[in-house]
C-alpha positions in Angstrom: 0.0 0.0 0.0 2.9 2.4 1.2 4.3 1.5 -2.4 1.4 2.2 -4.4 1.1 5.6 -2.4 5.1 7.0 -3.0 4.2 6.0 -6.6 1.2 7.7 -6.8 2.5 11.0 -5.0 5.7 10.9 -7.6 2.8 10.5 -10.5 1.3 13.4 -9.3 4.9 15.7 -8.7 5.7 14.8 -12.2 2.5 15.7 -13.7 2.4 19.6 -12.1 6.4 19.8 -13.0 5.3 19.3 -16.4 2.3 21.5 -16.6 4.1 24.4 -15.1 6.5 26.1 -18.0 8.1 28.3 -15.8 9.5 25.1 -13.7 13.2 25.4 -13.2 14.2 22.4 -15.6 11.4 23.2 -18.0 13.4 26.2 -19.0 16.4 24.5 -19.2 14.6 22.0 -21.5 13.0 25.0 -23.4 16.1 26.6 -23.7 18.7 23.8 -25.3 15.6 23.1 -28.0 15.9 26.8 -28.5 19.4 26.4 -29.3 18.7 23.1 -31.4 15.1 21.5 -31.6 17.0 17.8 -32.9 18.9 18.1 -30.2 18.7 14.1 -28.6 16.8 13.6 -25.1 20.0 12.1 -24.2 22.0 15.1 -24.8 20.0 16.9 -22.7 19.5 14.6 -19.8 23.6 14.7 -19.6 23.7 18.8 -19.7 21.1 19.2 -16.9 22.4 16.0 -15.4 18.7 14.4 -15.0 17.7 11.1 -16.8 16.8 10.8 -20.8 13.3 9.6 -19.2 12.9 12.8 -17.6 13.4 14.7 -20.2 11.3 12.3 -22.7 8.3 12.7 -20.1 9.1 16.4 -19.3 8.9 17.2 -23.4 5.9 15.5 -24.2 4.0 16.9 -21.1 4.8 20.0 -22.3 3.9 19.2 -26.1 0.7 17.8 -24.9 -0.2 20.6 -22.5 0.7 23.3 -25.9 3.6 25.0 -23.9 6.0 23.9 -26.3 5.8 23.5 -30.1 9.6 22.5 -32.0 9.5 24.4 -35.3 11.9 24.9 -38.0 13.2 28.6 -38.4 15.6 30.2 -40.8 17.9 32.4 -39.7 17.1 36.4 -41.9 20.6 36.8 -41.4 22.1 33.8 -42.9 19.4 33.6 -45.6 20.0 37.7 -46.3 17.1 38.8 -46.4 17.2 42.0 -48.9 13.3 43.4 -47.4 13.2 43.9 -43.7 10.6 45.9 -42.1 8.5 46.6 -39.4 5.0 48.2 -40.1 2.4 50.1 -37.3 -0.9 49.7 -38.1 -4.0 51.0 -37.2 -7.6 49.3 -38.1 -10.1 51.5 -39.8 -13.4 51.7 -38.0 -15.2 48.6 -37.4 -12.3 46.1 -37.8 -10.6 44.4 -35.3 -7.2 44.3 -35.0 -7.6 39.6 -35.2 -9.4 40.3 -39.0 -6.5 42.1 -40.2 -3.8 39.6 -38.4 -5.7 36.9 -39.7 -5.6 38.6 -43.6 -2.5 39.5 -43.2 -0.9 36.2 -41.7 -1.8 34.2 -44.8 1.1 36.1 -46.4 4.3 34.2 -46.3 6.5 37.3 -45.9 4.8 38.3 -42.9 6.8 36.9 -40.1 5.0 38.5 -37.0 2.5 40.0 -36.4 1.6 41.8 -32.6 -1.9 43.2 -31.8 -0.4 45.9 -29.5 -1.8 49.3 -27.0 -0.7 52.7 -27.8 0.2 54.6 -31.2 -0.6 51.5 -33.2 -3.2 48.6 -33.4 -0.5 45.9 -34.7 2.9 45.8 -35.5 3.8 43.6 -38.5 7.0 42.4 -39.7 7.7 41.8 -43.5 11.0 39.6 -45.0 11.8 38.7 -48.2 14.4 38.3 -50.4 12.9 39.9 -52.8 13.9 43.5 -53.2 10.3 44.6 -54.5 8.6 42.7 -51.9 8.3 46.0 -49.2 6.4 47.8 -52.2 4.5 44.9 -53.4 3.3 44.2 -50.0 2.1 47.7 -49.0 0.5 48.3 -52.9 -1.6 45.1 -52.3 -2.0 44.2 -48.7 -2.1 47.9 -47.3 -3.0 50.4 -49.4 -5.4 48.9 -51.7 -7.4 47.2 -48.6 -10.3 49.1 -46.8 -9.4 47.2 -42.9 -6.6 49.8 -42.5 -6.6 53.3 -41.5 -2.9 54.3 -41.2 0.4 52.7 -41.5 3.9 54.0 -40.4 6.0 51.8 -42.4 9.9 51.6 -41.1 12.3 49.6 -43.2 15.1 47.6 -41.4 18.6 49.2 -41.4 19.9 46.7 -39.2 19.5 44.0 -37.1 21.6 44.0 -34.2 19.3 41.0 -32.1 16.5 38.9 -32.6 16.3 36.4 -30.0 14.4 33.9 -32.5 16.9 33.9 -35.0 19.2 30.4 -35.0 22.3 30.6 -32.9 23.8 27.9 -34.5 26.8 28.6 -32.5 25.5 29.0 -29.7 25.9 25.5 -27.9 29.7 25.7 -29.0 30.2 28.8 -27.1 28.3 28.5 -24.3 26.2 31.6 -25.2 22.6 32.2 -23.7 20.0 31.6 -25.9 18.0 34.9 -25.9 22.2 36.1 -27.4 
């Protein structure tokens, strides 16, 4: 009985550990698939000393409980991206700020897109390689649609950090992940 009990009580530690996402070794976990999202369970386990079942169970709690989602990302600066630009928006009357995200996420080139308070309704980020693809975008997806008043459009000069991008050197050199 005593047996079934500690088992049941470590059931139960394991299974709030794993819903919380600001647990101690979540972020850890978070962090190193930041770095590398293939990285091996069994890699992990022997950075944050902990075993590869640990980390196996820790992941797919979090996966299941939609705290964490691995994605593939390319880096804007390794790909040069030659359109970079951030654009404020405001909504015209009688639009909400989720119809134009949703119209305007559809667009490959949009990267992200933040319904934010003050001076604008959303901020919206544009890449491309394509050097036409700043003026394309605002001829067809901005100025030609009636779902937005105003927009402050503010190419990229440079980046100088993006948290998101890859750090593909980053677990060589020991670097934090947000670099």
């Amino acid at each position: 009985m005593a047996d079934k009990q500690q088992s049941s009580s470590r059931a139960k530690r394991a299974s709030q550990s794993i819903r919380s996402p600001g647990d101690d070794l979540n972020q850890q976990i978070i962090r190193l698939l930041q770095i590398d999202g293939r990285m091996a369970f069994s890699e992990i386990a022997q950075r944050l000393d902990v075993s590869e079942g640990t980390i196996r169970n820790r992941v797919s709690g979090l996966r299941e409980n939609n705290m964490l989602r691995i994605v593939a990302m390319s880096d804007p600066v390794a790909t040069e991206y030659t359109t970079d630009a951030m654009i404020g928006l405001n909504v015209a009357a009688g639009v909400t700020p989720r119809q134009v995200a949703e119209r305007l996420e559809k667009d490959p080139r949009v990267v992200f897109i933040l319904w934010v308070a003050g001076r604008y309704d959303l901020i919206v980020e544009l890449v491309s390689d394509d050097g036409d693809a700043l003026r394309g975008f605002l001829e067809q997806e901005i100025h030609a649609s009636d779902d937005i008043a105003n927009a402050d459009v503010m190419p990229g000069l440079k980046n100088f950090k993006n948290q998101f991008l890859l750090k593909r050197d980053m677990a060589e050199t020991g670097g934090d992940a947000a670099g």
